[in-house]
C-alpha positions, 0 to 999 in steps of 0.5 A, a space after each residue: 251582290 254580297 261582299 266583305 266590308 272594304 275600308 281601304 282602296 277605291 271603295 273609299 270613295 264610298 264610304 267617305 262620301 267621295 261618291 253618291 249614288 244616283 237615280 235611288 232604285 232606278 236601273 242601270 240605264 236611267 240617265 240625267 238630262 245630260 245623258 249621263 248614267 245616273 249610277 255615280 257622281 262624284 262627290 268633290 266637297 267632300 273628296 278635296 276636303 278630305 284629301 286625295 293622297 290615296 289617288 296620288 303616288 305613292 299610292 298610301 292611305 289615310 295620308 293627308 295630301 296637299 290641295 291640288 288646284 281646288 279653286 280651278 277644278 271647282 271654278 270650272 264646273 261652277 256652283 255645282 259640287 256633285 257632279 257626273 262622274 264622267 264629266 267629273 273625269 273630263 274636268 280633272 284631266 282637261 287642264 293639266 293632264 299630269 301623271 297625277 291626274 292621270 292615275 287620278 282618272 284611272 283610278 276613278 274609272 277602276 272604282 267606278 266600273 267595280 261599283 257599278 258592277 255591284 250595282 247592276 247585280 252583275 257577279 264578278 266572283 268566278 264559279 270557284 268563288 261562289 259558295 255552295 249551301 254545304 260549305 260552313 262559315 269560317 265564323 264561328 257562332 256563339 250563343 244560341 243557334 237559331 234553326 227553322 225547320 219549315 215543314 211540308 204537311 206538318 199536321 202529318 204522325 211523321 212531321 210531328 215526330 220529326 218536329 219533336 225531335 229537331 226541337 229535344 235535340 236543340 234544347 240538348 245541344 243549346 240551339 233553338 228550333 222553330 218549326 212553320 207547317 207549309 201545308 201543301 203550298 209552295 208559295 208559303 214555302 217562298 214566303 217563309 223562306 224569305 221571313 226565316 232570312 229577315 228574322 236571321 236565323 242562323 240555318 234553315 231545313 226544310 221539306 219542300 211542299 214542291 221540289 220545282 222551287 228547289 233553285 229558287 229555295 237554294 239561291 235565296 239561302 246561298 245569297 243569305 250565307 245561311 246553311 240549308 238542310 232539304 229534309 226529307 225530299 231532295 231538292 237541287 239547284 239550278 245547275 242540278 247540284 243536290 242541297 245537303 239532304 238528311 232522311 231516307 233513301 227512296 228506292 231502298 225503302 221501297 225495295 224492302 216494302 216490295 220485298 216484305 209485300 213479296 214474301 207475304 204474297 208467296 205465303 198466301 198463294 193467290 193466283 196472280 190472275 185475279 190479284 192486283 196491287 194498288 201503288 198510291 202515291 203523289 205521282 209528281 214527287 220523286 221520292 214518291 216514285 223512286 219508292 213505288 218503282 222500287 217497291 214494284 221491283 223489289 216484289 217481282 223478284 221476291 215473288 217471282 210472280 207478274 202482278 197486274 200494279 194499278 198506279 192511283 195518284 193521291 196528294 199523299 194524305 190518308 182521306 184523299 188515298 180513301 177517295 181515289 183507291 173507292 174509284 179504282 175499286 169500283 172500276 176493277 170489280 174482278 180483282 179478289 186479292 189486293 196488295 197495297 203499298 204506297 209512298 207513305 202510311 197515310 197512303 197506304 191506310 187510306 187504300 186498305 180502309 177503303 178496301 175493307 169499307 168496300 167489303 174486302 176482307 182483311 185475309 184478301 188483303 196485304 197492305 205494306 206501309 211506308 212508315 209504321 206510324 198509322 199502320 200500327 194503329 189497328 195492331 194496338 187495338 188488336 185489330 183484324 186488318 188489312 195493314 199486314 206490316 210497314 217499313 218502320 221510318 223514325 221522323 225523330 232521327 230525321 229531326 235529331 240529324 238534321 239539327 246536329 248538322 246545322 249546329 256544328 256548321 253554324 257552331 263549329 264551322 263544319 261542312 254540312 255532310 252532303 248526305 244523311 241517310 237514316 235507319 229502317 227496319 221492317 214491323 208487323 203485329 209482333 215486333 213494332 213495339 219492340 222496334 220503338 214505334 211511337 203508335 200515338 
């Protein structure tokens, strides 16, 4: 349990030596062969040399008191100068119960259940005490901000950006930014966690491989007192209550692809009878479904049309999107116009590639991707495609946004804003060099 450093009170029992805690990291109900806990001893060399003024009324500290009967009190436990901390009590109070020994007692009782409860991980601070991750340090920080940015699948066009630009961002503001590729896997996401804590890096953003470890990611930041930004994906604690976030907003980015998907559908005039959409996504991943689910609304209502959707469910990388939309074409041979949309551009260009591998030719085909950084890829090299426009989403602005809000908190001491959405614009053939994407 964190707690501000102490240096006056009964928690000087501690810190001048008057109590030692037993039993190393043994639990709280390991006991000595007398039956007693093993969580506390007092301490009385040290105690009585020192002096007890701050036992004794008036209750002052660091003020010499006279010794009070140190032969009898020592004569009686023997040889032993450590002892239980309740066989320590019993001793005070047997012979002479003053007023004295009796606040003594008291005393060592109140300092004894407050370790304690310290000890056995138990939390003492109210709900209204507890720190939630958005809430800055009242300390201000001086010198270079040291931020991970841990990334999920950091090999991807969109990660790669968002890296670029945490890291042009931090040299402009004098902050530093490390960035850890996660892959797919949630267990190097605990374990990079807890090594960005023991390195003490002043904040951490992070794009979940897996929102399940959402609490886990949460907690370990709270107890560490670092600020945490969820990049990208949301992620909540325990209680449901949403880490600050910085990216997109997930239904909204696939409301404007199903609209565009809609209004190019309009154009073509297909009979909806012999069409079909493809919505490829990593079907346990909300930000995935909120954006398929808005997509698929979005192009009901511009199309007016009832489209029979095909949900095919990928791990969001273009070569797995490939290999599942083979499968599903091979199993919907009477389908002749495909629409295409999915969570992200690798999604969506792995469907439309094996669309066109499959023989389905690019006017049979309207592909919308979330991202532009793919799909521009054929517009560059003036391509006939399948990959008719995308929703144009900037990684850089996410990285940028998320590094200035943790060098203000860290820095400045502000709140980290609960949540930060960045902006999106639609991109075809014609204008995505004008939009500023970064076709690399």
């Amino acid at each position: 349990m964190a707690r501000e450093p102490i240096t006056e009170g009964p928690h000087r029992l501690l810190t001048h030596g008057w109590l030692s805690p037993l039993g190393g990291d043994r639990g709280p109900s390991s006991r000595d062969s007398r039956g007693t806990s093993n969580k506390l001893r007092i301490n009385l060399d040290a105690w009585w040399r020192q002096g007890a003024s701050f036992l004794t009324p008036p209750i002052r500290m660091g003020v010499p008191a006279p010794p009070v009967e140190e032969d009898r009190l020592v004569k009686r436990v023997g040889s032993r100068t450590s002892i239980p901390l309740t066989e320590g009590l019993s001793v005070m109070t047997r012979k002479s119960p003053t007023r004295r020994h009796l606040l003594a007692a008291t005393t060592f009782l109140v300092a004894a259940l407050n370790l304690a409860a310290c000890s056995s991980g138990q939390d003492t601070a109210g709900p209204a005490a507890k720190e939630s991750n958005n809430k800055a340090s009242s300390t201000k920080h001086t010198g270079t901000v040291r931020i991970a940015y841990l990334q999920k699948q950091g090999d991807q066009q969109y990660f790669v950006d968002q890296a670029r630009g945490a890291k042009e961002e931090a040299a402009k503001l004098g902050a530093e930014v490390t960035v850890v590729n996660l892959g797919t896997d949630a267990n190097k996401a605990m374990t990079e966690m807890d090594t960005a804590i023991a390195q003490k890096f002043d904040a951490i953003a992070i794009v979940a491989p897996d929102q399940k470890i959402g609490p886990q990611i949460i907690d370990r930041a709270r107890q560490a007192g670092i600020p945490l930004i969820a990049s990208d994906d949301v992620l909540k604690a325990a209680d449901g209550t949403p880490a600050p976030f910085v990216g997109f907003d997930g239904r909204r980015m696939g409301e404007e692809v199903g609209k565009k998907a809609g209004e190019l559908y309009k154009e073509a005039g297909w009979d909806p009878a012999n069409t079909a959409i493809m919505a490829v996504s990593k079907q346990d991943l909300s930000v995935c479904t909120d954006r398929v689910d808005g997509a698929r609304d979005a192009f009901t209502q511009a199309s007016g049309a009832d489209v029979k959707v095909i949900p095919v469910g990928t791990d969001n990388s273009p070569t797995d999107a490939q290999n599942k939309a083979a499968a599903t074409i091979t199993a919907n041979q009477g389908v002749k116009h495909w629409l295409v949309w999915g969570c992200n551009d690798e999604s969506e260009t792995g469907a439309v590639t094996a669309l066109q591998n499959s023989g389905v030719k690019p006017a049979n085909i309207i592909g919308v991707g979330l991202g532009a950084y793919l799909t521009c890829k054929d517009w560059a090299a003036d391509q006939n495609t399948g990959n008719k426009a995308a929703l144009y989403i900037s990684g850089e602005e996410v990285g940028r946004s998320a590094v200035q809000a943790l060098v203000s908190a860290v820095r400045d001491g502000k709140p980290l804003p609960p949540k930060t959405i960045a902006k999106t614009t639609i991109v075809d053939k014609s204008n995505w060099r004008t939009a500023g994407v970064d076709c690399v």
